[in-house]
Structures are given as structure tokens and as C-alpha cells.
C-alpha positions as CSV (number, residue, x, y, z in Angstrom):
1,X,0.0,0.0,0.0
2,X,3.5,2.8,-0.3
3,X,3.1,3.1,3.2
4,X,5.2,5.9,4.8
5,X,5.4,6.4,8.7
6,X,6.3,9.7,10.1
7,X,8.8,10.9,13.0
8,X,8.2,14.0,14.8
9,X,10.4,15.4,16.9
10,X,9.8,18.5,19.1
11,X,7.8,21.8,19.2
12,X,8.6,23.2,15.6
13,X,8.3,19.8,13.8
14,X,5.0,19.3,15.9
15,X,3.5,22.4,15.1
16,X,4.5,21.4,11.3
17,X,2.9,18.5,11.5
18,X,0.2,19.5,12.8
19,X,-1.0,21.8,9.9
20,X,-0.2,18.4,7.5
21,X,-2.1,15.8,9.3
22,X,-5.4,18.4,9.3
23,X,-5.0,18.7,6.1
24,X,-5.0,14.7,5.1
25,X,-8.4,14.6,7.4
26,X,-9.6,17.3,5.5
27,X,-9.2,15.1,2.2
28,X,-11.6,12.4,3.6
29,X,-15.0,11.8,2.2
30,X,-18.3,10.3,3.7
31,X,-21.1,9.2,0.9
32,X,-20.9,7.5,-2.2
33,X,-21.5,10.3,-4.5
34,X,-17.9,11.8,-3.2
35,X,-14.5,10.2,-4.3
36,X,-10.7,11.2,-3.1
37,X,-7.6,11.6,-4.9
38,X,-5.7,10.6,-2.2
39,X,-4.8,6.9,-1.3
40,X,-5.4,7.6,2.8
41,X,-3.7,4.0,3.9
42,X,-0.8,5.3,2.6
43,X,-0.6,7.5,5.9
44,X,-3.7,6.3,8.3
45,X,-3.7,2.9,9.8
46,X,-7.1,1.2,10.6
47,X,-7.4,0.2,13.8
48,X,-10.4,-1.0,16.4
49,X,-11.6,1.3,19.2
50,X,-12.7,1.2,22.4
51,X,-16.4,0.6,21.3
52,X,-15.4,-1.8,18.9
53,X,-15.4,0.4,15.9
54,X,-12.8,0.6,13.1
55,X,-10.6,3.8,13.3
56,X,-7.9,5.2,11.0
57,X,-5.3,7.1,12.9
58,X,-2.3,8.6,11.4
59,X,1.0,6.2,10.8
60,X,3.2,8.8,13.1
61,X,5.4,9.4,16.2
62,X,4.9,12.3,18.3
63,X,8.0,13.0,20.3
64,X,7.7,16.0,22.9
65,X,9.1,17.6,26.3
66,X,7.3,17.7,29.3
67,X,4.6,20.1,28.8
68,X,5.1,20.0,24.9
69,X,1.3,18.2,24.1
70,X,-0.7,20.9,26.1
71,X,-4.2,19.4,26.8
72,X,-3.5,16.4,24.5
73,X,-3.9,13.1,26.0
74,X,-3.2,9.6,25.4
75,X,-6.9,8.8,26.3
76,X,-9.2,10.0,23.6
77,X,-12.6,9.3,22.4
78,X,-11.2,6.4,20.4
79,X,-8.6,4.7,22.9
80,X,-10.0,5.1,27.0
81,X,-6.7,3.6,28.2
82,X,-6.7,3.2,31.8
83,X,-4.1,5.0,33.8
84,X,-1.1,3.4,35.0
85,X,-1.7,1.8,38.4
86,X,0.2,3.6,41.3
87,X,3.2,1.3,42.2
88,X,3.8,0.3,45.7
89,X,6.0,2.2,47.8
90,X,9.1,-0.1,49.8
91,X,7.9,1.3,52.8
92,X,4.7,1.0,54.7
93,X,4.4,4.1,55.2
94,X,0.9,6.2,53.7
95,X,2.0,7.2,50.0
96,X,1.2,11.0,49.1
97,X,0.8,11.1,45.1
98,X,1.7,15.0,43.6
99,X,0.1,15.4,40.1
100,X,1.0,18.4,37.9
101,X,-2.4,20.2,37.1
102,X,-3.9,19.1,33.6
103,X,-3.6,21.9,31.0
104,X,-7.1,23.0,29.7
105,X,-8.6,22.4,26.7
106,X,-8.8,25.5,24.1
107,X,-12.1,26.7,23.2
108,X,-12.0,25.5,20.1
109,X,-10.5,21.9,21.2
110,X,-13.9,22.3,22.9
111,X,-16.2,23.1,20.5
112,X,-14.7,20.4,18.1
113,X,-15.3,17.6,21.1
114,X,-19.0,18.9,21.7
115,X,-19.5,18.9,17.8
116,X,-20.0,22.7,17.7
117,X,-19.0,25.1,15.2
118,X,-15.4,25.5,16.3
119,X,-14.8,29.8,17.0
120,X,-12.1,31.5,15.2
121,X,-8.3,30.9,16.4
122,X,-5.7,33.3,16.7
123,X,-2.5,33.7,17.4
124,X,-3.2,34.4,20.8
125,X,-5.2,31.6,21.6
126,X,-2.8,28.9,20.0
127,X,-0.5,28.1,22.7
128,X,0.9,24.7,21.9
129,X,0.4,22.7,18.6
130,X,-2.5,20.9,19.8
131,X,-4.4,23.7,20.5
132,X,-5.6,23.8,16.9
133,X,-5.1,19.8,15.9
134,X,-8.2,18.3,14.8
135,X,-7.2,14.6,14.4
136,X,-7.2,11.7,17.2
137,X,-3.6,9.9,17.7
138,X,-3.5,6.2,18.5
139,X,-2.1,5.9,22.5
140,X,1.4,4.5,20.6
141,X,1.4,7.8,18.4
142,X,2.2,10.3,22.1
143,X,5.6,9.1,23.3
144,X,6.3,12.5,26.0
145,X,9.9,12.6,27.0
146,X,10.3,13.9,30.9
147,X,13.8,14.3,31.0
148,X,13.2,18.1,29.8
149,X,10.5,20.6,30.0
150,X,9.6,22.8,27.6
151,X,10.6,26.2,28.1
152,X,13.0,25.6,31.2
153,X,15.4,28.1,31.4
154,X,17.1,26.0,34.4
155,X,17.7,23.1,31.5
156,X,17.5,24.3,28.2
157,X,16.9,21.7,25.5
158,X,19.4,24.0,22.8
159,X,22.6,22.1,22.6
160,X,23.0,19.6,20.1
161,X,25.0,18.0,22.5
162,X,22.3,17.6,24.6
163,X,19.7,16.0,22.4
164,X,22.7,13.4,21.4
165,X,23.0,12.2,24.7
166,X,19.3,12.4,25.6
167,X,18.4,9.6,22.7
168,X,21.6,7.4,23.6
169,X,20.3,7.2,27.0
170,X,16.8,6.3,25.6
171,X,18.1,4.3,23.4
172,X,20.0,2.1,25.5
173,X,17.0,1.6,28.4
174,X,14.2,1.1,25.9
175,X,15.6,0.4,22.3
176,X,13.4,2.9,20.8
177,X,13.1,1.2,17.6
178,X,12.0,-2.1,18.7
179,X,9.1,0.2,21.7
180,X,8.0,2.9,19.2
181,X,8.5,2.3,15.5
182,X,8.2,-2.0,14.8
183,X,4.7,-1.6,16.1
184,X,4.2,0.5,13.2
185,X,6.4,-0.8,10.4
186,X,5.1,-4.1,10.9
187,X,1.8,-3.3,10.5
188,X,3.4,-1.9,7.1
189,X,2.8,-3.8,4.0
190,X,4.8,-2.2,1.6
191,X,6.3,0.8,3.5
192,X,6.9,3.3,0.6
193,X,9.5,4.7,3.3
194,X,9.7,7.3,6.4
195,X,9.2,10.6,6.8
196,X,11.5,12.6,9.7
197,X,10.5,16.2,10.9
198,X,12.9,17.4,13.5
199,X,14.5,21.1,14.4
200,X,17.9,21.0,12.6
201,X,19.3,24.2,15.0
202,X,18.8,22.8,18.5
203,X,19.0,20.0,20.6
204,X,16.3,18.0,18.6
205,X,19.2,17.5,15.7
206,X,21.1,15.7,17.6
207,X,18.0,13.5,18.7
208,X,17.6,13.2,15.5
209,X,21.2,12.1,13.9
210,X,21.1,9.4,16.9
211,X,17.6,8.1,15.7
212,X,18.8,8.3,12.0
213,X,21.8,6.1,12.7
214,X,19.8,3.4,14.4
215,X,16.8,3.5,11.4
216,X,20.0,3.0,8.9
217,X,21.2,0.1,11.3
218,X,17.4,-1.6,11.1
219,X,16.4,0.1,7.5
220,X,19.0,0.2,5.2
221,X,17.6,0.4,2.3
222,X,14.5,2.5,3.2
223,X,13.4,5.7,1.9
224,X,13.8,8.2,3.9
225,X,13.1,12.3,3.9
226,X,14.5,14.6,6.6
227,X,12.7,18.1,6.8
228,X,15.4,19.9,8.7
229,X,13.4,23.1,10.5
230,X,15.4,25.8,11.1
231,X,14.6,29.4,13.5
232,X,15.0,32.7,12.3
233,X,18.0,34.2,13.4
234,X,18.5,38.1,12.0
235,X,17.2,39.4,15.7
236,X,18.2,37.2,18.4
237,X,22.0,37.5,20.4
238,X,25.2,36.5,18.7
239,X,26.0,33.9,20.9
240,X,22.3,32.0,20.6
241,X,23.0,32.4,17.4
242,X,25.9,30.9,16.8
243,X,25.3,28.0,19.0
244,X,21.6,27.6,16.4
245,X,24.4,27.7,13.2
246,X,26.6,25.7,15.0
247,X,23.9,22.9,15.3
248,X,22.7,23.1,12.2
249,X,26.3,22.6,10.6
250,X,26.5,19.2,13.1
251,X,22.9,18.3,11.8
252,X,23.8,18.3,8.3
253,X,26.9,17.0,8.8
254,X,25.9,13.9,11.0
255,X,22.5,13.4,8.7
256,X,23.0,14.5,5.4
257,X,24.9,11.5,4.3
258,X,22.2,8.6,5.5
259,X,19.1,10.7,4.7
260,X,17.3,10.0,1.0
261,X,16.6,13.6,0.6
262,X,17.7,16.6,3.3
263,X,15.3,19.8,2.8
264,X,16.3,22.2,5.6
265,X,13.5,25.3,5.8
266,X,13.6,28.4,7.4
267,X,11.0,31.3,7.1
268,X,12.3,33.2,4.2
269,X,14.4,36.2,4.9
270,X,13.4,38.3,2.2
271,X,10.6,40.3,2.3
272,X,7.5,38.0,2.0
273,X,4.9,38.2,-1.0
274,X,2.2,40.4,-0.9
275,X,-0.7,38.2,-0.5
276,X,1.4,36.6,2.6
277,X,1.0,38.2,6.0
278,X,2.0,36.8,9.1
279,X,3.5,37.0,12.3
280,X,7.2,35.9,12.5
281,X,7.1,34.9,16.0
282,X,4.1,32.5,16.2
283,X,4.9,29.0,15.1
284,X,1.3,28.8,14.4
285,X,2.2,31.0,11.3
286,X,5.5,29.9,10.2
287,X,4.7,26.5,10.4
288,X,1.1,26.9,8.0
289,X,3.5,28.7,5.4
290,X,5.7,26.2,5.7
291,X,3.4,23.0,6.1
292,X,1.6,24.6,2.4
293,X,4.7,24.1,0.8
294,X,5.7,20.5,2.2
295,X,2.3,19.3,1.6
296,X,1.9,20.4,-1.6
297,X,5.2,19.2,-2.8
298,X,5.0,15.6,-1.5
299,X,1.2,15.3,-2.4
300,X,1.5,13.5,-5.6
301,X,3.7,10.0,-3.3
302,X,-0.1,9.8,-2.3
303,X,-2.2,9.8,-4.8
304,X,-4.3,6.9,-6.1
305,X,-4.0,7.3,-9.8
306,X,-0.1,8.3,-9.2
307,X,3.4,6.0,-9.3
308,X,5.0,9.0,-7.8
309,X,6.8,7.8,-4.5
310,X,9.1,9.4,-2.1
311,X,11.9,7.7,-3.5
312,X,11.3,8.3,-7.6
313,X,10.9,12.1,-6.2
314,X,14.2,11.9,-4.2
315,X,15.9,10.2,-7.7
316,X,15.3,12.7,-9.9
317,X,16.8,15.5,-7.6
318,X,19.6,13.2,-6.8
319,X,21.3,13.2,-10.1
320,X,24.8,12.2,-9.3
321,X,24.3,10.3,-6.4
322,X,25.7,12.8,-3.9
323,X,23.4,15.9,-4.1
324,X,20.5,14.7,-1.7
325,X,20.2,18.8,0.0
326,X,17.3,20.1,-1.8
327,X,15.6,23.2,-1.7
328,X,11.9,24.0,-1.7
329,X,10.5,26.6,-3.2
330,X,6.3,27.9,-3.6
331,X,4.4,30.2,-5.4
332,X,0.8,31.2,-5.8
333,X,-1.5,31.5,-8.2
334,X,-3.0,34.8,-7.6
335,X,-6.5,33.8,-9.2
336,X,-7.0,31.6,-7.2
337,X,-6.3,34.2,-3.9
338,X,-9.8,36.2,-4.9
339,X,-12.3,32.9,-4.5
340,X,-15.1,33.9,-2.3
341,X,-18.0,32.2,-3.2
342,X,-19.6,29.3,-0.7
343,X,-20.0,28.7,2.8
344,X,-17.0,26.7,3.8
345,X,-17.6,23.9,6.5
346,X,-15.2,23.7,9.2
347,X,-12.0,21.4,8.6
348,X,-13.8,20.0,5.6
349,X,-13.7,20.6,1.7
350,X,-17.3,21.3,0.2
351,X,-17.2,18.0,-2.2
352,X,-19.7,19.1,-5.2
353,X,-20.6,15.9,-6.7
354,X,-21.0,17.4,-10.2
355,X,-17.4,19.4,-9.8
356,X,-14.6,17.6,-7.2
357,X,-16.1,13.9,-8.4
358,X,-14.7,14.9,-12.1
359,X,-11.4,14.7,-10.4
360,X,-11.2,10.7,-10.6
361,X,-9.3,9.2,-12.7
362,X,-12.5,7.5,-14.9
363,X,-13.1,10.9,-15.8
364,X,-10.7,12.7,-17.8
365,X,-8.7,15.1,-15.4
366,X,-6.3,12.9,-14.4
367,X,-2.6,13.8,-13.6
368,X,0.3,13.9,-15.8
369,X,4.2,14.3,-16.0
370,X,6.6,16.0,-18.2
371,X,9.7,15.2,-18.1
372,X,11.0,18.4,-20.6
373,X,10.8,22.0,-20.8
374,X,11.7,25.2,-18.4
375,X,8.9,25.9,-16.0
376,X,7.6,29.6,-16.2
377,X,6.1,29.9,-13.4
378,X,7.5,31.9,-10.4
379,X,8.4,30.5,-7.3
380,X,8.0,33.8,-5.2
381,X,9.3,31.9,-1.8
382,X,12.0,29.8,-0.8
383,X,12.6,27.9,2.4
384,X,16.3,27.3,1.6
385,X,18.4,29.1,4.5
386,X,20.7,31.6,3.7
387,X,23.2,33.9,5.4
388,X,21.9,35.9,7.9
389,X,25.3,37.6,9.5
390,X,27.2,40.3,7.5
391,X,30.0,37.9,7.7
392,X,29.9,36.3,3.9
393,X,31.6,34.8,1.5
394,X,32.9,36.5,-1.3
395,X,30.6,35.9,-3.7
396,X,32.4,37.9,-6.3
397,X,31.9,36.4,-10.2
398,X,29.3,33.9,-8.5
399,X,27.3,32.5,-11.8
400,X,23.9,31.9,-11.5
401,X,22.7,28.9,-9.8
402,X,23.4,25.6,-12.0
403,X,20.0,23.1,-11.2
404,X,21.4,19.0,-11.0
405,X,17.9,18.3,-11.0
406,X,14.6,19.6,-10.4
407,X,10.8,18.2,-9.6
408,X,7.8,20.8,-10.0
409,X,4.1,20.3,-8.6
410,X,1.0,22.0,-9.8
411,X,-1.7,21.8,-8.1
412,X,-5.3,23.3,-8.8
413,X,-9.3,22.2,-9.2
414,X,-9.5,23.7,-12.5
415,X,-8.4,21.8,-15.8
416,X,-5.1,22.7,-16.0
417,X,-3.3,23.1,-19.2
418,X,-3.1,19.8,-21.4
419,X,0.5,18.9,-22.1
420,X,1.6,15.3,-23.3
421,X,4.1,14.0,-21.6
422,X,7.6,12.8,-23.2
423,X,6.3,9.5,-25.1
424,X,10.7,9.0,-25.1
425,X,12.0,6.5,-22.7
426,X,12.6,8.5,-19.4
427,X,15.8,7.2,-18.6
428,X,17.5,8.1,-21.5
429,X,15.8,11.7,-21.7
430,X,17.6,12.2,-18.5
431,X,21.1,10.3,-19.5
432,X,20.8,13.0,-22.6
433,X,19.9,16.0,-20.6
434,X,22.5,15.3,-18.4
435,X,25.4,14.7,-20.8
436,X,24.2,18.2,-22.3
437,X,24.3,19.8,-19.3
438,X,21.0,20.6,-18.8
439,X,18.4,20.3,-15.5
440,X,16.1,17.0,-15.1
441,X,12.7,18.6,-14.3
442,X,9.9,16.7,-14.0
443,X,6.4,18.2,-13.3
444,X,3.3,16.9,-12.2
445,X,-0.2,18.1,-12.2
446,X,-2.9,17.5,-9.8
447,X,-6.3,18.7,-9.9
448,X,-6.4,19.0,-5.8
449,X,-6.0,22.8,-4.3
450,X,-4.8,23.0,-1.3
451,X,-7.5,23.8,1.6
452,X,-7.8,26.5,3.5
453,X,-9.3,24.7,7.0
454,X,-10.8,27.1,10.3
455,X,-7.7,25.3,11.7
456,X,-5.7,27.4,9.5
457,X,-4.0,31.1,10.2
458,X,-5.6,33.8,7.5
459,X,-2.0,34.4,6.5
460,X,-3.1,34.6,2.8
461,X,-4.7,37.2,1.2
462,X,-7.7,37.8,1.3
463,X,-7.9,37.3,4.9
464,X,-11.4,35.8,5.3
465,X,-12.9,32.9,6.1
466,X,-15.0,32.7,2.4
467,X,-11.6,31.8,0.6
468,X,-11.3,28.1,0.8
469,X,-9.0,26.8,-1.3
470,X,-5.4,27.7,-3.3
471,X,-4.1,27.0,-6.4
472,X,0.0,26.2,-4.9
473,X,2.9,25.8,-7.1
474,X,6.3,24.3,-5.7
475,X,9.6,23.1,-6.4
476,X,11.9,20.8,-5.2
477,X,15.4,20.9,-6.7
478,X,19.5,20.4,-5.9
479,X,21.9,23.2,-7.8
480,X,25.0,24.8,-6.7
481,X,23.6,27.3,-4.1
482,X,23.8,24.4,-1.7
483,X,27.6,25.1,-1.6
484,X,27.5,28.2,-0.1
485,X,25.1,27.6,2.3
486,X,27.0,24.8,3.6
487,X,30.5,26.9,3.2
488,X,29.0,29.7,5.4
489,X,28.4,26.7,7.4
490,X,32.3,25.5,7.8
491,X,33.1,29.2,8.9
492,X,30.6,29.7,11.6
493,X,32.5,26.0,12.7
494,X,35.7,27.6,12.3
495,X,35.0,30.1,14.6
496,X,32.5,28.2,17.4
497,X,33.0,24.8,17.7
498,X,35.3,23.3,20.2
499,X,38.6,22.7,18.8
500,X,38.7,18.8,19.6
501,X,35.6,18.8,17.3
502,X,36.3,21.3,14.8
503,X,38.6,19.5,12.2
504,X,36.2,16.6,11.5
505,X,33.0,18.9,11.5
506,X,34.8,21.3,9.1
507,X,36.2,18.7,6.8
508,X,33.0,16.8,6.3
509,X,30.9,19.7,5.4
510,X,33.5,21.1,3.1
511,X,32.7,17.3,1.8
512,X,29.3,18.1,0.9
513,X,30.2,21.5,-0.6
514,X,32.4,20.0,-3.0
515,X,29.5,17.8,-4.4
516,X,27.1,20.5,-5.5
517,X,30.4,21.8,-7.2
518,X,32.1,19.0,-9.7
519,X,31.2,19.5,-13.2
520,X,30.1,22.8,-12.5
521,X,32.5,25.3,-11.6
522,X,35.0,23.5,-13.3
523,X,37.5,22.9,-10.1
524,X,38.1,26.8,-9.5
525,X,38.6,27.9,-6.2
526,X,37.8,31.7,-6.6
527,X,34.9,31.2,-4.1
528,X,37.1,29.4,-1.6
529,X,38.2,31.1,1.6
């Protein structure tokens, strides 16, 4: 079934997450008259609850601090686990049991459980990431970690260091593999591979190079994506910052090599499109921007009609077998920004039988590749890092950008236009593009917009609830930019990172740089430092 299971690791992967799993609910249909695009077993497993009903609960881990779920529980409506039993005290003494008080529910978290109209979230009123999740988990899905808390200014959970150590520790008590993910991969029948969400500039990172050596140990030859999130940094104190860049370096370093396909994202420094408005400093925000891009960009691994998997996406962006750092990009169609019309249902698209139904693949909108041409629309936003100190490279005589390889998504309800794709045999299309020097795109259509759900921040413009879908362009794609990201990279090492550490660190990222170089720039050195 192209299963894929999905690791998420902190607050900023969470709050990611979060925005992508309501929008797979959203996708979901309930009579006969309606029919989905989307393959949902490729992310939901069935499952029986408490009542005996079948459920379908999302194929994921949640890994948080203490305090990082809010009012999310393992109990739900689905799963009434009982708690765990008091253990007896070694002395006879009378045992006093302390509980932490139980963080309320939202209003809307509410509403939604009471099956009324949910009211309209804010920034304000979003406190933690489940404050505006609208899917149940199954009791395996909520793994909290008490070791830290969430916000603890006595014991910060920044170092990379720290999040290292913290999984080895796990690790070794509980085997974390065999506890939290074989319950899930054996349910698997044909895992299409594993998706990883983790911050890339804090201690998570280093959580997260730990758990990627032990899934390489168990799944070798799996698939697997790592969406590296990063903070922005223009505002916050030179030191913070440096220690963020400094464990982003060790991320990359440490997990570039064993991942399928690295993406790290940041909020993009440049000033933001006009039809996007938000607030920088609410993850709520960032992470909707961000989640529109990542959702849209993967959607086609789970489609129905589709062969589109995580790893044929990863394979046309790895060309040369070494450039697996990619960066995505998004654009929006502005027509689709001024659609009004309706009254949209909360969390739910508005299926009209005699309109989404022509999407199936009996009728004739289905999607379609093309594995030539240059793409002319504009990608308005990218989630690539880049520099954020005055301290640069010389960039003097810098050529533009050479693309290894690129894959584009197009995504809208109306009939988009009708191109055929290459009838040529793919694989030599791209040995001869290659041997030319020119980028692999491929492009996919999908007559699927992206949904604007109550869950949702109004960062798009119009800001009003009437607007209820998008039409969302984006791009994945590996060219020679990487390089100076990841030399800026090997001189915020040179200048941070303990000197028993340093060598190694700088020498395996100036490693990667060299690989989004050969057969480019020709084996100059006028960019070197």
C-alpha cells in the first residue's frame, strides 16, 4: 500500500505536523457520491476502538518535552486507556501522590469535542500545537519525554549536544526502535519509506542524527526524507546564534549523508509576498506557510491514480548520487487568492458531486508528467536558508545557480493546461539531458488545491474565512547554491565549535560542498576562503 510512517520530533516539527495531518483529514470523504484523490492508507492505519469500531489514525510518532502536548492526551474518544496503576511504595508508610495540574482544553479543542462550530483561532489563543489539531492519535502515536521541559530556562533543550545524549540514554534503556517504531512498520505492507520532521538548529538535531543512525542500522535500504526546521536568526543574540548555526552545521553533517533527501527550511528572509502576512514569532504561522509548501510538494507519493513515490521524487533531484540537499521553493496563483464564493464547512472541503467527483481518474482530469521544458512559473518563496550575518563569503563572479535536478508540482481544481508528456524513454531523456548539461525537471499536475481549513492562520490574502482553497505551485530541486550555504556553514564551525571537534566537522561539510560543485565550476577555487 506505499506506506510511509512519520517521525516527529519537538515543538517546531510538531506544530508542522500538525498543519499536515489536518490537512490529510480534510481530504476524507463520507457518501458515495464523493471520491478522493488521495490513497489515505498510505498515511492512516485502521485500527479497532474502544467501542469496537474501526478507526484510522495517522502512521506517526509524536516525540515531545514535558509540557510540549498541552491538553493532548493519550486517552481520547477512540482509545479510553486506563491510567497506569500507582506502584507500591518499599515502605509501609501512607503514600502521598503530587500530580502536575492538567492543562485546559482551548475553546475550540472544545467546540470540536462537543460537535460545535469550532470559533475562530488566533495567534493568541494557540499556545501549543494541539491547540488547533483536529485529528485523534493512537495511545502509541504520544511518546512524551520527561527528562526536559519545555521552556525551562534551568535546563535548556538548545545544545546539540544535549539531544545526542538524551536519545543514547533512551536508546540504551528502551531500544526505541524495537518500543516505538516496529509496532508501526510491521503493520506496514509495503512501506513506501519514512518521513522525519525534526529542528535541525537545537538539541532535537542531535536527537535526530542518533535516531537516523539506528533506522539506517534496522532500515537500510529504506526511503527516507528529513525536513530539517530551522529558526530565524537576524534578531536574536550573537551567541544564541551561533550556537543555532553551530547545530545546524552538526545536523547536516551527521545526517545529510544517511538521509534520501535533506530539505532544511527556514521562514524566508526576504521580504515575504504580498498576498502573505504573518507573524514571525508565532509558530502557528510559520509552520502553515511552511506546512503549504511541504504538503503540496509531496502530495503527488499519495495519490491513487499516481506512481510518484518518495523515493522516484528523491531520484530525480539526486542526479549524481551525492546531491541529496534540496531546496523548496512555492508560489501562488494569484487567481486563485480572490475565491469567495460558498460557505465553507469547518476542517472539511465542500465536495460538489457534479465538480470535485470529475477529479477521478475514470473521468478525464487525471494527472500527468513531463519530463521536458523550463517551468515559467514563479516561485515567489524559498525555504532554503541563507546567510543571515554580515560575515559572507565573497561571492564575487558567483554564476547563477546551476540546477542538478529539479521536480515541480501544480496543483489546482480547474483543468489545468493539457501537455503530453515525453512518449521517449525517461531514462535516456535524462542520461541526454545530463550529458548536455542541462536540468532533469519533472512536473506533475494534480487537480487537488490546497485547503484553507478554520484550523488554519488567514496568512493569505484575502484574509477571510469565504476563501477556501489555493491553487500552490512548488519546487523541489538540488543546484550549486547548496555550496555556499554549507560553506557559510564550515566558517561559523571555524570560529565556534570546540577545537577537539572542529577539524572533522569542518572537513566533512566542506565534503558536501564539494559535491554540489564537480562538473560545475569547473575545479576553480575563486569562491574558496
Amino acid at each position: 500500500m506505499r506506506e510511509v510512517i512519520t517521525l516527529q520530533l519537538g515543538q517546531k516539527s510538531n506544530y508542522f505536523a500538525t498543519h499536515f495531518w489536518n490537512t490529510q483529514e480534510s481530504y476524507f470523504t463520507y457518501s458515495s457520491d464523493q471520491e478522493s484523490l488521495i490513497d489515505h492508507d498510505i498515511h492512516f492505519r485502521p485500527g479497532i476502538g474502544i467501542d469496537g469500531t474501526e478507526t484510522f489514525t495517522p502512521r506517526t510518532l509524536i516525540y515531545d518535552l514535558k509540557g510540549g502536548f498541552g491538553s493532548l492526551r493519550k486517552i481520547n474518544a477512540l482509545y479510553e486507556l486506563e491510567e497506569p496503576a500507582v506502584p507500591e511504595a518499599l515502605w509501609n508508610g501512607p503514600a502521598v501522590v503530587q500530580r502536575q495540574g492538567a492543562i485546559e482544553q482551548s475553546a475550540y479543542q472544545q467546540s470540536l469535542a462537543e460537535g460545535l462550530p469550532p470559533p475562530q483561532l488566533t495567534k493568541e489563543s494557540v499556545r501549543y500545537w494541539s491547540d488547533f489539531n483536529r485529528v485523534y492519535f493512537h495511545p502509541k502515536s504520544i511518546i512524551q519525554l520527561n527528562e526536559y521541559e519545555l521552556s525551562s530556562a534551568i535546563m535548556p533543550f538548545e545544545n546539540w549536544n544535549a539531544g545526542e545524549e538524551l536519545f543514547n540514554s533512551l536508546d540504551k534503556e528502551h531500544d526505541l526502535l524495537d518500543r516505538d517504531l516496529r509496532p508501526f512498520a510491521e503493520e506496514a505492507d509495503q512501506m513506501q519509506g519514512i518521513q522525519l520532521m525534526t529542528g535541525a538548529d537545537d538539541a532535537w538535531g542531535g536527537f535526530a542524527a542518533r535516531y537516523m543512525d539506528r533506522l539506517r542500522d534496522e532500515y537500510g535500504k529504506t526511503t527516507i526524507w528529513l525536513w530539517g526546521l530551522e529558526d530565524e536568526i537576524k534578531d536574536i543574540p550573537r551567541e544564541k546564534r551561533f550556537l543555532k548555526l553551530s547545530n545546524t552545521a552538526r545536523s547536516l553533517s551527521e545526517i545529510a549523508s544517511q538521509a534520501s533527501l535533506f530539505i532544511p527550511m527556514a521562514l524566508p528572509l526576504k521580504i515575504l509576498p504580498s498576498y502573505v502576512t504573518l507573524d514571525r514569532r508565532s509558530y502557528w504561522h510559520v509552520s502553515g506557510l511552511m506546512s503549504t509548501a511541504m504538503e503540496s510538494m509531496t502530495l503527488a507519493s499519495r495519490l491513487k491514480s499516481q506512481n510518484k513515490t518518495l523515493d522516484t521524487i528523491a531520484a530525480a533531484l539526486n542526479v549524481n548520487g551525492n546531491q541529496n540537499i534540496a531546496k523548496l521553493r512555492m508560489g501562488l496563483d494569484k487567481k486563485s487568492l480572490s475565491i469567495t464564493n460558498g460557505h465553507h464547512r469547518p476542517g472539511r472541503l465542500d465536495v460538489d458531486p457534479q465538480s470535485r467527483d470529475s477529479r477521478a481518474p475514470s473521468q478525464d482530469r487525471s494527472t500527468g508528467d513531463i519530463g521536458d521544458g523550463n517551468s515559467a512559473t514563479i516561485f515567489d518563496m524559498e525555504f532554503f536558508p541563507s546567510e543571515t550575518t554580515g560575515e559572507t563569503l565573497r561571492t564575487r563572479n558567483i554564476k547563477k545557480a546551476h540546477v542538478f535536478g529539479q521536480s515541480e508540482s501544480y496543483r489546482a481544481d480547474e483543468d489545468l493546461e493539457n501537455q503530453e508528456a515525453n512518449e521517449e524513454d525517461q531514462g535516456f531523456e535524462r542520461a541526454r539531458r545530463r550529458a548536455a548539461g542541462l536540468p532533469i525537471i519533472y512536473k506533475t499536475q494534480i487537480p487537488l488545491s490546497f485547503p484553507l481549513l478554520d484550523s488554519f492562520p488567514h496568512i493569505f490574502a484575502p484574509a477571510d474565512s469565504a476563501s477556501r482553497w489555493l491553487s500552490v505551485n512548488t519546487s523541489l530541486s538540488t543546484d550549486t547554491s547548496v555550496a555556499l550555504r554549507v560553506k557559510y556553514l564550515q566558517h561559523v564551525v571555524a570560529r565556534s565549535v570546540n577545537v577537539d571537534e572542529r577539524e572533522a566537522l569542518f572537513n566533512t561539510l566542506g565534503g558536501l560542498a564539494e559535491a554540489y560543485e564537480e562538473g560545475w565550476d569547473s575545479g576553480t577555487d575563486e569562491d574558496d576562503d
